[in-house]
C-alpha positions as CSV (number, residue, x, y, z in Angstrom):
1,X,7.8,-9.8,17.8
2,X,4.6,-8.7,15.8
3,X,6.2,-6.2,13.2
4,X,4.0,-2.9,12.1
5,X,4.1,-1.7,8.4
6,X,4.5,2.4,8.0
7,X,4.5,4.6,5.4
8,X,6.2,8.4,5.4
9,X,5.9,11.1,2.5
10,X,8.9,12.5,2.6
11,X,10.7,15.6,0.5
12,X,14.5,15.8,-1.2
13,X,16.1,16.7,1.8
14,X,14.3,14.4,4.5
15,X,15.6,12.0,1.7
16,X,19.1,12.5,1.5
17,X,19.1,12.4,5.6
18,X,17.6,9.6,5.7
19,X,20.0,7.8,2.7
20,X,22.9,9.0,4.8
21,X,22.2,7.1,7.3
22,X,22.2,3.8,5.1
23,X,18.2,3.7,5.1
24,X,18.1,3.2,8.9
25,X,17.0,6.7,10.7
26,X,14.6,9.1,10.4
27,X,16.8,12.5,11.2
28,X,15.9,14.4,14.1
29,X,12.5,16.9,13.9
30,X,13.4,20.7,13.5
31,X,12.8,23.0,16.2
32,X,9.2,24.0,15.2
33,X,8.4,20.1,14.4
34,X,7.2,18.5,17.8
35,X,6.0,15.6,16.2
36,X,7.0,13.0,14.1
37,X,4.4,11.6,12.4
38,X,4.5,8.7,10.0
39,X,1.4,7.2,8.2
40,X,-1.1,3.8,8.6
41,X,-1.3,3.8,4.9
42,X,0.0,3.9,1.3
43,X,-2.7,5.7,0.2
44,X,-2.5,8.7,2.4
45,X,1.4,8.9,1.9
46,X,1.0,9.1,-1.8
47,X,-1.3,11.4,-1.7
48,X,1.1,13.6,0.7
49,X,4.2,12.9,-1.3
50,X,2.5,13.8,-4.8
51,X,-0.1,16.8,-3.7
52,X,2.1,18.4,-1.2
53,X,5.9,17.9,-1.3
54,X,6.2,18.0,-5.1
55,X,4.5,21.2,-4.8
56,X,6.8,22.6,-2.1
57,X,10.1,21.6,-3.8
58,X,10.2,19.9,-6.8
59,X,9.8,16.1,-5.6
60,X,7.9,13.9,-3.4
61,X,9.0,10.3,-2.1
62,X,7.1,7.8,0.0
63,X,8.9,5.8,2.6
64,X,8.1,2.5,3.8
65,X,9.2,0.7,7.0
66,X,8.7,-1.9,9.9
67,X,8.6,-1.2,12.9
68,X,8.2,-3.3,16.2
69,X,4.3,-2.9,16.8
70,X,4.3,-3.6,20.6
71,X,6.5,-0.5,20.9
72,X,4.4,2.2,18.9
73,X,1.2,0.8,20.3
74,X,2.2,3.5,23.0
75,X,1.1,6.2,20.5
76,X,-1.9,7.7,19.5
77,X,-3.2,7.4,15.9
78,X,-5.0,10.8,14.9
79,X,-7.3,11.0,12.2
80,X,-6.5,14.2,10.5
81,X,-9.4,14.7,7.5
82,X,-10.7,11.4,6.0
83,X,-11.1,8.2,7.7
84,X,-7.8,7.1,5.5
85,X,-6.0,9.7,6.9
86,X,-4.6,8.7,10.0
87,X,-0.8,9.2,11.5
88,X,1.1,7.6,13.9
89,X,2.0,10.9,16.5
90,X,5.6,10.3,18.0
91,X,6.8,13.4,20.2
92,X,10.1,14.5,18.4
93,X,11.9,13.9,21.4
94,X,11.1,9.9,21.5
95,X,12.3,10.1,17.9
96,X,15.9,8.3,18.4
97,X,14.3,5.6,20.6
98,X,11.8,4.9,17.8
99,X,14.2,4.7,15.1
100,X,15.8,2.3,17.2
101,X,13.1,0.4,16.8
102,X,12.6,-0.1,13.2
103,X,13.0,-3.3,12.0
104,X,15.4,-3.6,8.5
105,X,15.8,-0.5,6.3
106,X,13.8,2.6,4.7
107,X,12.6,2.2,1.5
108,X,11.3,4.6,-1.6
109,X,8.1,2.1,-3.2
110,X,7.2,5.5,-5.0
111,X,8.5,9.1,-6.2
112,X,6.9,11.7,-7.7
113,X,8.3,15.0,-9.6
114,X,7.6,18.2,-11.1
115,X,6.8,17.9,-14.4
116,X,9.0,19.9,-16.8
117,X,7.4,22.7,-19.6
118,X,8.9,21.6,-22.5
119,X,10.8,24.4,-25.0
């Protein structure tokens, strides 16, 4: 089985979710959240985790993962701005199935958080 590296910025409380499951799942999408969409690249995650999710509540992590590449090869990569910025689109609703088919655990490889003012 050929095995696919992915990468998803994730916030404090897609965090907890995901540590509650012992590092296997990604929890299920919220109502307005069709898609899933993990990233092709460190880079981009980072840049998602730091310039986006710290600003939006306090902390930014990026995720890292196999997955089995001869499944997700049935999804489309988009390129959403830069040519580094692509994303793996998974319909929210083939979200369990594609959790079941990550290989090993979650991991953080990188957290970023709101600096404090000092007093």
């Amino acid at each position: 089985m050929s095995v696919l590296r992915l990468f998803r910025p994730v916030g404090p409380k897609e965090l907890a979710l995901i540590a509650d499951s012992g590092w296997l799942t990604f929890p299920p999408r919220l109502p307005e959240q069709p898609i899933f969409y993990p990233v092709m690249n460190e880079e981009y995650a980072t840049q998602i985790a730091r310039d986006w999710n710290v600003p939006e509540s306090g902390s930014g992590f990026v995720t890292a993962f196999n997955v089995n590449a001869d499944y997700v090869r049935k999804f489309e990569v988009k390129t959403v701005g830069a040519a580094m910025h692509q994303e793996l689109w998974v319909p929210a609703e083939e979200l369990q199935e594609f959790n079941s088919n990550i290989i090993g655990k979650i991991e953080v490889i990188a957290e970023f958080h709101r600096e404090k003012s000092g007093s």
